[in-house]
Backbone as ProteinMPNN parsed JSONL, in Angstrom:
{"seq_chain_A": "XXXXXXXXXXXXXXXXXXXXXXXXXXXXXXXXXXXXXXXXXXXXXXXXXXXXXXXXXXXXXXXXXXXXXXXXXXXXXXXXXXXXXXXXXXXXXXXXXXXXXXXXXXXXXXXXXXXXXXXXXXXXXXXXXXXXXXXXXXXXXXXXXXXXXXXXXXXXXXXXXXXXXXXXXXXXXXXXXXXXXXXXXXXXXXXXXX", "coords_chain_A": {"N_chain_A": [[115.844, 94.746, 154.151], [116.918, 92.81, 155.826], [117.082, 89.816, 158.332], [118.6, 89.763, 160.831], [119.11, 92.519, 161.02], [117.38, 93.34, 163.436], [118.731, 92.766, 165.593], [120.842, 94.123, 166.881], [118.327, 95.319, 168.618], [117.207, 93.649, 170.118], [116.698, 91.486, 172.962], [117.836, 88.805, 172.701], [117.543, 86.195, 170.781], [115.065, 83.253, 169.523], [114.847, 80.469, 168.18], [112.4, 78.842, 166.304], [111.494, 76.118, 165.416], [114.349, 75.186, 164.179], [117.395, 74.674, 164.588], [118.444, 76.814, 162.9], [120.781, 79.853, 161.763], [119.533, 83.378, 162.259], [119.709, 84.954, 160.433], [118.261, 85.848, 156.873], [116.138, 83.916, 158.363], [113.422, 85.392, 158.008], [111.904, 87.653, 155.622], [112.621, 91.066, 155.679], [110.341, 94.23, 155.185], [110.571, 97.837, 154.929], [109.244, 100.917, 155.292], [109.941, 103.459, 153.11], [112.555, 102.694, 152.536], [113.561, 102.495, 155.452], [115.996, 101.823, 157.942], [114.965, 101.736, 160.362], [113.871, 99.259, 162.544], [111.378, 99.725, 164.039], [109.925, 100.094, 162.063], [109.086, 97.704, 160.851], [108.13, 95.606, 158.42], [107.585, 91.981, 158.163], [107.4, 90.545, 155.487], [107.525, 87.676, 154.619], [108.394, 84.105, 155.784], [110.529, 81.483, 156.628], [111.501, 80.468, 158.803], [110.068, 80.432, 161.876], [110.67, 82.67, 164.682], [110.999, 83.87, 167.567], [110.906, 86.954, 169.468], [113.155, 87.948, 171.689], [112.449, 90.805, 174.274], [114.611, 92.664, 176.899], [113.459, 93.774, 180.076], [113.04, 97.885, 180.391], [112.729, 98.987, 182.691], [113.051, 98.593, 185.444], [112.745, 95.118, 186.629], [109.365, 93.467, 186.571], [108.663, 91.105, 186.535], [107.213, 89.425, 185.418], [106.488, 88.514, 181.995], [105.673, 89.17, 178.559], [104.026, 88.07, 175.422], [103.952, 88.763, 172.165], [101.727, 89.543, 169.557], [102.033, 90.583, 166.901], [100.002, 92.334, 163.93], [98.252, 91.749, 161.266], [98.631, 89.155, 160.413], [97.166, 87.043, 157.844], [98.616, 87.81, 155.395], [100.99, 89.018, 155.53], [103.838, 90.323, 158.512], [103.149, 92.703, 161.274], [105.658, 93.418, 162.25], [107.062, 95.586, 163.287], [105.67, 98.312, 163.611], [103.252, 97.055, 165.083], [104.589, 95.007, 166.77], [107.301, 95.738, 167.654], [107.133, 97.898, 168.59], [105.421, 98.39, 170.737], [106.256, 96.641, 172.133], [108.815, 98.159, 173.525], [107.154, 99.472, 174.702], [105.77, 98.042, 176.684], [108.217, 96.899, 177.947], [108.991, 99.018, 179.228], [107.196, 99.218, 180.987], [108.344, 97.316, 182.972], [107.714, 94.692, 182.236], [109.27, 91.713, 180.4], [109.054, 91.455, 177.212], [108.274, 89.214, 174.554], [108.21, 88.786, 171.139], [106.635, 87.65, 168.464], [107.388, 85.279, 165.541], [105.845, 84.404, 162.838], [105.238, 81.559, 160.865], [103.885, 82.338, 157.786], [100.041, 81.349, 156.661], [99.218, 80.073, 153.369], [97.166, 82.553, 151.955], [94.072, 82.15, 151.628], [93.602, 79.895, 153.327], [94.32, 81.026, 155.633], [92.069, 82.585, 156.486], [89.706, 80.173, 156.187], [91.067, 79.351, 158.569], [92.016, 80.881, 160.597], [90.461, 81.145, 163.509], [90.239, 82.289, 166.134], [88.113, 82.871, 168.724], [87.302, 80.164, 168.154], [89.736, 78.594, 168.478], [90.714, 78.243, 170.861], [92.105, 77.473, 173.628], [91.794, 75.053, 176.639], [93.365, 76.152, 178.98], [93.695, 79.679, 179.437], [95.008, 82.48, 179.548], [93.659, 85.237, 181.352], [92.788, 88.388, 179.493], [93.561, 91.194, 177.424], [91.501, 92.976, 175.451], [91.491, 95.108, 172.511], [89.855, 96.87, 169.938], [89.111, 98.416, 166.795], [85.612, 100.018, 166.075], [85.402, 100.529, 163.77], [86.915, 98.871, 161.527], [87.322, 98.043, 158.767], [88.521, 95.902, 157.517], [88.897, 93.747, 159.26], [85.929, 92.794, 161.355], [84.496, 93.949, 164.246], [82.971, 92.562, 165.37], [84.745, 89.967, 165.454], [86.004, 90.681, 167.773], [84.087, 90.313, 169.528], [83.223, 87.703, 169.288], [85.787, 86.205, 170.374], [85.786, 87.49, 173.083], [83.9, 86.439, 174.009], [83.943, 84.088, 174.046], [86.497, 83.533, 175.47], [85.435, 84.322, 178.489], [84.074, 81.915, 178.956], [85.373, 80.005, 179.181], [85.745, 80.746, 181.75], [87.648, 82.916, 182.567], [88.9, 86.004, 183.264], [87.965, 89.086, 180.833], [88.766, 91.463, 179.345], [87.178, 94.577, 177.687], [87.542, 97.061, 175.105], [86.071, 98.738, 172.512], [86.33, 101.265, 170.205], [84.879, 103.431, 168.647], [85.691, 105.036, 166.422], [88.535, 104.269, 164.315], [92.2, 103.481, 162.838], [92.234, 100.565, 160.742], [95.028, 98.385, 162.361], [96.199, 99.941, 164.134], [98.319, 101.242, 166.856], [100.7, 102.613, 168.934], [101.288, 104.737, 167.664], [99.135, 106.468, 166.764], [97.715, 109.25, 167.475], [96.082, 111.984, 168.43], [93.627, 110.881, 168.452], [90.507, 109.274, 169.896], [90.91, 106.566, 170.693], [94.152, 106.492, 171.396], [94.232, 106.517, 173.97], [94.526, 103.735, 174.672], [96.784, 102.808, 175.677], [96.805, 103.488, 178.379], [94.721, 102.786, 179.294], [94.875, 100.093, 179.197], [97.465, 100.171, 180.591], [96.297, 100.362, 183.4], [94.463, 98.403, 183.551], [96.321, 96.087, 183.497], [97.609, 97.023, 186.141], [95.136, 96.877, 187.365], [95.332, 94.345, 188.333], [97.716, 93.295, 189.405], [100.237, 93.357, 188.169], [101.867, 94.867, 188.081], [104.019, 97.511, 189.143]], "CA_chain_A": [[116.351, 94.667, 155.496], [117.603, 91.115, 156.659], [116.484, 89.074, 159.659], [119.983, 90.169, 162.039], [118.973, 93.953, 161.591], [116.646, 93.258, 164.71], [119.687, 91.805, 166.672], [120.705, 95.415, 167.795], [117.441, 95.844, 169.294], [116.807, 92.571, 170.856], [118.306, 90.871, 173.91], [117.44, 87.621, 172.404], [116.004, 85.571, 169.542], [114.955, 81.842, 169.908], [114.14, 79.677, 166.726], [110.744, 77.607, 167.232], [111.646, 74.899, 164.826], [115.279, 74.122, 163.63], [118.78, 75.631, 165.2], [119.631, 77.669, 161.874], [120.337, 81.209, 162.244], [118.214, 83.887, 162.003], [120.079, 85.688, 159.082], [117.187, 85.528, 156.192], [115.199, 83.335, 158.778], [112.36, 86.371, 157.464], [112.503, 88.913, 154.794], [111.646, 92.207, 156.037], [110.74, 95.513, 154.248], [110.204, 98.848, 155.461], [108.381, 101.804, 154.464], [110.798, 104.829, 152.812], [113.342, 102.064, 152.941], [114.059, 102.84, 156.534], [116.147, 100.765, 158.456], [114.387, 101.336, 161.508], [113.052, 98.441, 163.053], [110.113, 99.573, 164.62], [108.498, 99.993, 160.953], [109.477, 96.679, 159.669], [107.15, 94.439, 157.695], [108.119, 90.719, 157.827], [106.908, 89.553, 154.392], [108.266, 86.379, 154.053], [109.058, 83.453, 157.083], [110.974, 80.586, 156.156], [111.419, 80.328, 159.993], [109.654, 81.091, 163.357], [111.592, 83.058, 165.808], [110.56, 84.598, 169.443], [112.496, 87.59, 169.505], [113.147, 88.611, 173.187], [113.251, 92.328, 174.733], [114.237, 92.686, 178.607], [112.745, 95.107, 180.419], [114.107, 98.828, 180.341], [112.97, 99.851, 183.522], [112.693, 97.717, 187.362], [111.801, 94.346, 186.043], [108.389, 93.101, 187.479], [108.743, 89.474, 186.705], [106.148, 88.962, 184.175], [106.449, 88.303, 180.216], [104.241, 88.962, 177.272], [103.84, 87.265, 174.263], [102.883, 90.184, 171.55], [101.701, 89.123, 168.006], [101.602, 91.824, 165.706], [98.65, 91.795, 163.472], [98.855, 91.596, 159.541], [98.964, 87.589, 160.231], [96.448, 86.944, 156.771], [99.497, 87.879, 154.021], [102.172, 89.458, 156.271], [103.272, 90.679, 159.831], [103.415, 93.922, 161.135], [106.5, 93.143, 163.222], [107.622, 96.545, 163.602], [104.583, 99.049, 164.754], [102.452, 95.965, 166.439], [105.944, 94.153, 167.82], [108.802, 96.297, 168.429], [106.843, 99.764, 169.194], [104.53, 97.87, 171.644], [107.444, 95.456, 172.965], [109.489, 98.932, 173.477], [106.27, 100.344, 175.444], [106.021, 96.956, 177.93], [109.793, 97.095, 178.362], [109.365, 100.697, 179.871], [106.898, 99.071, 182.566], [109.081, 96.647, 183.254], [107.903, 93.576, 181.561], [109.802, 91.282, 179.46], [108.81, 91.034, 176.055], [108.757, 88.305, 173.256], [107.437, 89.272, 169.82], [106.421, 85.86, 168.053], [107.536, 85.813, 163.9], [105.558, 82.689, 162.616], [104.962, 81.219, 159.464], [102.156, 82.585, 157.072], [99.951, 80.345, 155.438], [98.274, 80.825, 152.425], [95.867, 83.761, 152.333], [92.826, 81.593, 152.047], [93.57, 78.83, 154.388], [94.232, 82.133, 156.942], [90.555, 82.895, 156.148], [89.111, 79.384, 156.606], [90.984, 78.364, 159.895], [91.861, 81.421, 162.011], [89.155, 81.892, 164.226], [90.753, 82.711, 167.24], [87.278, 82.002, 169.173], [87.19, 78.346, 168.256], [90.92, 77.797, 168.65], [91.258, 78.792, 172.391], [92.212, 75.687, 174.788], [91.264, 75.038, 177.604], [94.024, 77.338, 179.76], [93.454, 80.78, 178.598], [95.315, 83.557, 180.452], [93.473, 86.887, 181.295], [92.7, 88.949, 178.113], [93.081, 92.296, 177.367], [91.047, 93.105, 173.678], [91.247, 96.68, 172.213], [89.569, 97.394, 169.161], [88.506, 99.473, 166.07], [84.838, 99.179, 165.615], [84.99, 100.638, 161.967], [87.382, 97.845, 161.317], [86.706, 97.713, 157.705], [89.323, 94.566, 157.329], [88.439, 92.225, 160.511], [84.985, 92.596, 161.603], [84.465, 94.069, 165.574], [82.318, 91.235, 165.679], [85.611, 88.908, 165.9], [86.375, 90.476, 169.157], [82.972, 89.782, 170.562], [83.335, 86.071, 169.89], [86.623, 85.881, 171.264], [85.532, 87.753, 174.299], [82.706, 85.618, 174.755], [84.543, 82.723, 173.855], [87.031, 83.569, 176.893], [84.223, 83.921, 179.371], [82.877, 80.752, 178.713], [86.324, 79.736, 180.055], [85.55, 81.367, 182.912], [89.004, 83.656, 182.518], [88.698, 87.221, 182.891], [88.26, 89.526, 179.469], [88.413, 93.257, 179.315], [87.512, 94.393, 175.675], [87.49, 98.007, 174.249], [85.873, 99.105, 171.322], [86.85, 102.589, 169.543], [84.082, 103.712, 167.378], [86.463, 105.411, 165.099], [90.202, 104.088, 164.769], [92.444, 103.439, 161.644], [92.871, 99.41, 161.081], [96.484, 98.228, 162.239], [96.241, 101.289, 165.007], [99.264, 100.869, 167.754], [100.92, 103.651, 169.6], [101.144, 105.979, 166.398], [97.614, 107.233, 166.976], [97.87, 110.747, 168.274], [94.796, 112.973, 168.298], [92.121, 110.068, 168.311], [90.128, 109.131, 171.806], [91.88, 105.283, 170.513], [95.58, 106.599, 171.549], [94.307, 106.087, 175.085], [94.306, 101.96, 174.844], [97.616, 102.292, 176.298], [96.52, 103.828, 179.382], [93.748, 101.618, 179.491], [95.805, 98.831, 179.644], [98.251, 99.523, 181.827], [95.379, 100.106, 184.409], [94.026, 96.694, 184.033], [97.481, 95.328, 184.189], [97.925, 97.781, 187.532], [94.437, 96.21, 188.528], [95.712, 92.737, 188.223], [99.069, 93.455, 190.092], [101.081, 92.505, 187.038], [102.922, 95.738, 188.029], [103.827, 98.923, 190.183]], "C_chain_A": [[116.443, 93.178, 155.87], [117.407, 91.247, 158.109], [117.164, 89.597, 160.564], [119.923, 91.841, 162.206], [118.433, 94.055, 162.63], [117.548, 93.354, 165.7], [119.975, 92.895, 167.634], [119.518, 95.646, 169.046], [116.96, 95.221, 170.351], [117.642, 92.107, 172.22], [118.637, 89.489, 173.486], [116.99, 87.093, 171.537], [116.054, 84.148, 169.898], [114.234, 81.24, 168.414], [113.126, 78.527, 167.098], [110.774, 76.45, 166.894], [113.021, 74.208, 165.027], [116.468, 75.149, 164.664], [119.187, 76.543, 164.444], [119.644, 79.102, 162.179], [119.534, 82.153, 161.382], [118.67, 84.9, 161.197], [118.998, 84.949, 158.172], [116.767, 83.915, 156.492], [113.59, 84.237, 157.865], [112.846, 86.683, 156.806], [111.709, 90.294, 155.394], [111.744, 93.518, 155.251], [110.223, 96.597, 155.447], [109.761, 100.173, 154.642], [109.736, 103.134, 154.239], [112.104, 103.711, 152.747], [113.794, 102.381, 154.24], [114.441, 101.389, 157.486], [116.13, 100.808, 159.944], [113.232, 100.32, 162.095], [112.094, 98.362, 163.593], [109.199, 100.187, 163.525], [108.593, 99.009, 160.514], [108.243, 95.923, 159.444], [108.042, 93.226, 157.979], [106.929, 90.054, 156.603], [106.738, 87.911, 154.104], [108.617, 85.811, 155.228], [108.922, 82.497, 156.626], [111.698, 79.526, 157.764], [111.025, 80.502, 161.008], [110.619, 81.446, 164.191], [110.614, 83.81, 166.896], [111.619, 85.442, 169.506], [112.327, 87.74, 170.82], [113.554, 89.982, 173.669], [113.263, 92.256, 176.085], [114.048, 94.292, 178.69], [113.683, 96.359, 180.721], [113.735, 99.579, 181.602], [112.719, 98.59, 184.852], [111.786, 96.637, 186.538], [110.433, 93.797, 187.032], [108.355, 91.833, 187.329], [107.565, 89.136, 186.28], [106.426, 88.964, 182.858], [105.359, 88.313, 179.737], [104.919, 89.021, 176.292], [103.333, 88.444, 173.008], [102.933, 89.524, 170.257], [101.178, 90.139, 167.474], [100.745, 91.414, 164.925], [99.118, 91.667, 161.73], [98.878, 89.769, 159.382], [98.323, 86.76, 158.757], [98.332, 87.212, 155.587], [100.775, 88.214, 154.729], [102.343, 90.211, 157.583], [103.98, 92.259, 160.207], [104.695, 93.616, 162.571], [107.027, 94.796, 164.113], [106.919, 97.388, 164.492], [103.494, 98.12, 165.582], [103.445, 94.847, 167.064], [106.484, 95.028, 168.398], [108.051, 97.166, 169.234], [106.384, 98.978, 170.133], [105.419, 97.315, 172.7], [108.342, 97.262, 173.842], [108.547, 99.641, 174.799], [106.246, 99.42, 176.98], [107.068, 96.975, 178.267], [109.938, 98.116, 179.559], [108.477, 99.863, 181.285], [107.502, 98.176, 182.928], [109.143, 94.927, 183.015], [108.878, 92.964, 180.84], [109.055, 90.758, 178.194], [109.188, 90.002, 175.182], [107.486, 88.619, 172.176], [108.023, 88.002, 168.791], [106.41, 86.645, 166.21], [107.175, 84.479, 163.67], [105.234, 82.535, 161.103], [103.987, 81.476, 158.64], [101.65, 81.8, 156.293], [99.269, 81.195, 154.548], [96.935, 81.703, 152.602], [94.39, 83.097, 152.331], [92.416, 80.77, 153.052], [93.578, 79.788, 155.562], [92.766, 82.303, 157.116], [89.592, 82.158, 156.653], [89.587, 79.161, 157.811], [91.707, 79.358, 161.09], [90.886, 82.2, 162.177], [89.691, 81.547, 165.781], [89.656, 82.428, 168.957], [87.32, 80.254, 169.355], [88.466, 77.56, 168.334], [91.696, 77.968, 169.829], [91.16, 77.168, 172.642], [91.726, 76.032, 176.001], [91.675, 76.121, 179.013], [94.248, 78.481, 178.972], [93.708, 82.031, 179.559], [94.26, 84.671, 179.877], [93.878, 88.061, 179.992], [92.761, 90.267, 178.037], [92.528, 92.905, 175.357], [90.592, 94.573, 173.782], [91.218, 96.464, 170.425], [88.885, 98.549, 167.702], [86.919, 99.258, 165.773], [84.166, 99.601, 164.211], [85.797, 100.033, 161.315], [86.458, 97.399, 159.74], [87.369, 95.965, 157.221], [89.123, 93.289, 157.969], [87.417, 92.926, 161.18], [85.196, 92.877, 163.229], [83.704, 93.042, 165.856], [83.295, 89.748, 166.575], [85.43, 89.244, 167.488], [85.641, 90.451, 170.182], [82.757, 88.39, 170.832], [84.517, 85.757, 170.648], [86.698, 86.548, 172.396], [84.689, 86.895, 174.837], [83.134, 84.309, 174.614], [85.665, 82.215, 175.49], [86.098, 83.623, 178.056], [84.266, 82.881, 179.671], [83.947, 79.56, 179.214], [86.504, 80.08, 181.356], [86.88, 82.028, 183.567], [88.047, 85.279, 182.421], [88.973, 87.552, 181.837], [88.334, 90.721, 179.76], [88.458, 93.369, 177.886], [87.098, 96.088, 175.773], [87.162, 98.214, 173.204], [85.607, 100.778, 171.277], [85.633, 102.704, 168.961], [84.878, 104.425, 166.072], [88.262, 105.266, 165.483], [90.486, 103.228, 163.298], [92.679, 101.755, 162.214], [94.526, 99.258, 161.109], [96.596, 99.396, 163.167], [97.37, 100.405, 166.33], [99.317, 102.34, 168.279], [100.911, 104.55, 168.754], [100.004, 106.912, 166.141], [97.073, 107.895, 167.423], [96.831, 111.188, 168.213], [93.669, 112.361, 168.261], [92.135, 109.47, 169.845], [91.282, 107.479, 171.559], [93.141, 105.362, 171.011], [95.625, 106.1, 173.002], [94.484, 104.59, 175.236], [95.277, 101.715, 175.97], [97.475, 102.495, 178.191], [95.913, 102.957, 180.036], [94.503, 100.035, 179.896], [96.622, 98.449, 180.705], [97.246, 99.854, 182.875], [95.114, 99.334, 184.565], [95.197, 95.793, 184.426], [97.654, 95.768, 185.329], [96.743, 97.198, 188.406], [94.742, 94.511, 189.016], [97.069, 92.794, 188.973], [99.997, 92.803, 189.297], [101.968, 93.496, 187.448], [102.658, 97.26, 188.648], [102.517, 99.074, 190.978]], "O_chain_A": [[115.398, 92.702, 156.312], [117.49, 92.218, 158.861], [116.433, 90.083, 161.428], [120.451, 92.443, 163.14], [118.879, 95.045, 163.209], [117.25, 94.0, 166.704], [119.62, 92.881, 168.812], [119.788, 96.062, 170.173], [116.427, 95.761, 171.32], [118.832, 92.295, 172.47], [119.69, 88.996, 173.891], [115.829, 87.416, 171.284], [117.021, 83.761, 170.554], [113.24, 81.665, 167.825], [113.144, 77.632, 167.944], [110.294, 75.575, 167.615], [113.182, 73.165, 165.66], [116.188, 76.169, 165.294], [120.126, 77.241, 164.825], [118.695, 79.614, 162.773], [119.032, 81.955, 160.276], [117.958, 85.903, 161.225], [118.708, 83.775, 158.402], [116.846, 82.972, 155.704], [112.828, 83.554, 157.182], [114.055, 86.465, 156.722], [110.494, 90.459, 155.507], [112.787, 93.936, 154.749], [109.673, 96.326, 156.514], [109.981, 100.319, 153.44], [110.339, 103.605, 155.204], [113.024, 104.423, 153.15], [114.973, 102.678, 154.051], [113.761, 100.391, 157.724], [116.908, 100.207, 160.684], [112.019, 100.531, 162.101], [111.611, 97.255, 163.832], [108.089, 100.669, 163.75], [108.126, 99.049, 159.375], [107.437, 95.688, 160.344], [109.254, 93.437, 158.035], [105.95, 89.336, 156.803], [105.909, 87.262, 153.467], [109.163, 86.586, 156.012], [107.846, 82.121, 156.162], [112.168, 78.389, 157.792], [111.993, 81.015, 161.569], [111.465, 80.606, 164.498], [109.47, 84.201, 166.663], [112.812, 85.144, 169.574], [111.153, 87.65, 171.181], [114.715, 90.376, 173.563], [112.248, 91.881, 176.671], [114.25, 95.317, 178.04], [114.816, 96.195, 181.173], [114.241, 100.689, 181.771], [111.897, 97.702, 184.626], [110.702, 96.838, 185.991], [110.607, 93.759, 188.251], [107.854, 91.302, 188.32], [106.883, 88.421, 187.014], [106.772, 90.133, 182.683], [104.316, 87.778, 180.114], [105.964, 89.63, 176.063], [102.201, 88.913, 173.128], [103.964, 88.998, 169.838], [100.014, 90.528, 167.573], [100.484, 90.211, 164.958], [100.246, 91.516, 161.262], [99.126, 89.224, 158.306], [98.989, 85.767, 158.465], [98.897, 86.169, 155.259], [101.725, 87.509, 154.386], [101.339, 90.781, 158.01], [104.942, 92.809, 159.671], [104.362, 93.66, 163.756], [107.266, 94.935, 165.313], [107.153, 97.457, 165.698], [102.982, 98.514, 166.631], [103.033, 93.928, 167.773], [106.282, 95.237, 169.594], [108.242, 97.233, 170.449], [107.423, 98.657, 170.71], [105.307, 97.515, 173.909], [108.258, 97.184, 175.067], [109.096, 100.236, 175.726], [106.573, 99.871, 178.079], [106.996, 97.149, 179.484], [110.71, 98.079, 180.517], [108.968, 99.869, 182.413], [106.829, 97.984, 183.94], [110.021, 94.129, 183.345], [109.66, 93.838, 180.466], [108.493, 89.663, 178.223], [110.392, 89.823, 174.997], [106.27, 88.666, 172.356], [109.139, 87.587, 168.479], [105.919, 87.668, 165.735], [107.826, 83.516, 164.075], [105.01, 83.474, 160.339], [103.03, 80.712, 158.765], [102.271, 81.375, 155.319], [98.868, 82.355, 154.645], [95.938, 81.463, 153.283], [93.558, 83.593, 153.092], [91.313, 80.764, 153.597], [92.884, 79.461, 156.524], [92.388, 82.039, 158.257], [88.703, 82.649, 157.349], [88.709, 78.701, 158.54], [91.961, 78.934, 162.218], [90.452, 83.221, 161.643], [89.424, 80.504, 166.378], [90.127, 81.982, 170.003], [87.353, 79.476, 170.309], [88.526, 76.331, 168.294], [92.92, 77.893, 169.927], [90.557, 76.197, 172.184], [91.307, 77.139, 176.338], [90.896, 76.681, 179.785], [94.899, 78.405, 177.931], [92.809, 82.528, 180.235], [93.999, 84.984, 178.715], [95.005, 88.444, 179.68], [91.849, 90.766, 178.697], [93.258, 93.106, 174.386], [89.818, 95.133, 174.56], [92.159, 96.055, 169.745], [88.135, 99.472, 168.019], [86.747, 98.213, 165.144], [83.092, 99.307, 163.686], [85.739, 100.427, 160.15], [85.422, 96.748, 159.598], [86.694, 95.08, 156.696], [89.149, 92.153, 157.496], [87.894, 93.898, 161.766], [86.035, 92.13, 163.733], [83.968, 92.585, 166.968], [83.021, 88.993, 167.507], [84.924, 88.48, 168.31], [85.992, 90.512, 171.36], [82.358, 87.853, 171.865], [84.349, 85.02, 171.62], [87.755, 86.323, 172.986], [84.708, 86.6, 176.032], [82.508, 83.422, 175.194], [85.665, 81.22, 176.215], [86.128, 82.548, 178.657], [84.537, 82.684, 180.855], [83.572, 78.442, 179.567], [87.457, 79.659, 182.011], [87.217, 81.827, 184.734], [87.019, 85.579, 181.814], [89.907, 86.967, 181.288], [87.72, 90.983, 180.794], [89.176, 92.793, 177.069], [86.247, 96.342, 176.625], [88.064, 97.862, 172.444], [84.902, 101.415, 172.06], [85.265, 101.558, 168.701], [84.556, 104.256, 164.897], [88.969, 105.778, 166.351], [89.644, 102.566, 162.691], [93.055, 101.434, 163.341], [95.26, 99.764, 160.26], [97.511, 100.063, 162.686], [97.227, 99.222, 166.64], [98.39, 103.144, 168.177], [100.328, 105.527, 169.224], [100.012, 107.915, 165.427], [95.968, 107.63, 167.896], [96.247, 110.317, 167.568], [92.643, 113.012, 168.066], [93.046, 109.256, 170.644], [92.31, 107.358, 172.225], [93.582, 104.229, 171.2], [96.583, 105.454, 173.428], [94.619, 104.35, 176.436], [95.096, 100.933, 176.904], [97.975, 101.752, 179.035], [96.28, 102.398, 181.07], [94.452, 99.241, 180.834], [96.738, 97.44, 181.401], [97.717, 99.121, 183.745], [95.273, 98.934, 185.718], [95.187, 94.978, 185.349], [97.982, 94.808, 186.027], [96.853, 96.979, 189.612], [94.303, 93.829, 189.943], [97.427, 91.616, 188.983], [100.541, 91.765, 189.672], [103.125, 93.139, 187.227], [101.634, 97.942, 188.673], [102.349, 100.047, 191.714]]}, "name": "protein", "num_of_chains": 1, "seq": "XXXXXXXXXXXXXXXXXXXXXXXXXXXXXXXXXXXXXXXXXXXXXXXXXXXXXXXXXXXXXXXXXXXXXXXXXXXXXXXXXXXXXXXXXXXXXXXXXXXXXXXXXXXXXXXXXXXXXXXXXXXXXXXXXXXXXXXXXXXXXXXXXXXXXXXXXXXXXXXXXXXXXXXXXXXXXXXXXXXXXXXXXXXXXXXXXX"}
């Protein structure tokens, strides 16, 4: 699947570095070969792009930033971008789903720690995770909750006791499917919307 299959879906893409276009900017695969974009893998980035989705229902005049997870070897652009981007759209956000460069799998290892690489301005957090997270440690999202704190930014954090790693909206029949609920409540307590 090539970089411009997105284009359909998007209202927007923005390149982070150079002007070139975003034909095999990425390489993306998909599972069954399907060339639906909200399973795509991005393997391969030879460019950063920001894709952009506007909102599909009464915009509220807020944006989010969504980084799909998989960032260690490859990104899950499809079920932690699009599906998610597709879900904020509906409340009326505008979406951008960030495609960035992967480094090598060890250097991912040694230098993201998401804790120790917060700055100083640190918007309002919302952290939902698995805490049988056999791959990334529920631990992470206690330092980077407590790491936000200490910024003195609001955190809200969730932990699942049982939830598959890489879990998004696809997660039917487990108490975890609720996150989304969860979420948009804190966004509804924060007046981000309706």
């Amino acid at each position: 699947m090539d970089s411009s299959s997105l284009l359909p879906e998007m209202s927007d893409a923005f390149s982070i570095w150079d002007t070139g276009p975003i034909d095999h900017a990425f390489t993306l695969t998909s599972p069954n070969n399907s060339k639906d974009p909200s399973t795509a893998v991005v393997n391969s980035v030879s460019c950063s792009w920001l894709l952009s989705f506007k909102p599909s229902s009464a915009p509220n005049n807020c944006a989010i930033l969504i980084l799909g997870g998989g960032g260690y070897i490859e990104l899950m652009v499809g079920r932690e971008g699009i599906q998610v981007a597709r879900w904020l759209c509906s409340l009326g956000f505008h979406c951008f789903v960030l495609t960035l460069e992967l480094p090598e799998k060890q250097e991912s290892y040694d230098v993201v720690q998401p804790d120790v690489q917060l700055r100083d301005e640190v918007p309002r957090t919302f952290v939902v995770y698995a805490g049988n997270d056999k791959v990334v440690p529920v631990v992470n999202a206690y330092r980077l909750a407590q790491a936000i704190q200490e910024k003195r930014v609001g955190v809200e954090v969730h932990v699942f006791a049982d939830a598959p790693h890489g879990f998004t909206l696809d997660t039917v029949g487990l108490p975890v499917s609720a996150w989304t609920g969860m979420c948009a409540a804190w966004m509804k307590q924060l007046r981000l919307f309706g």
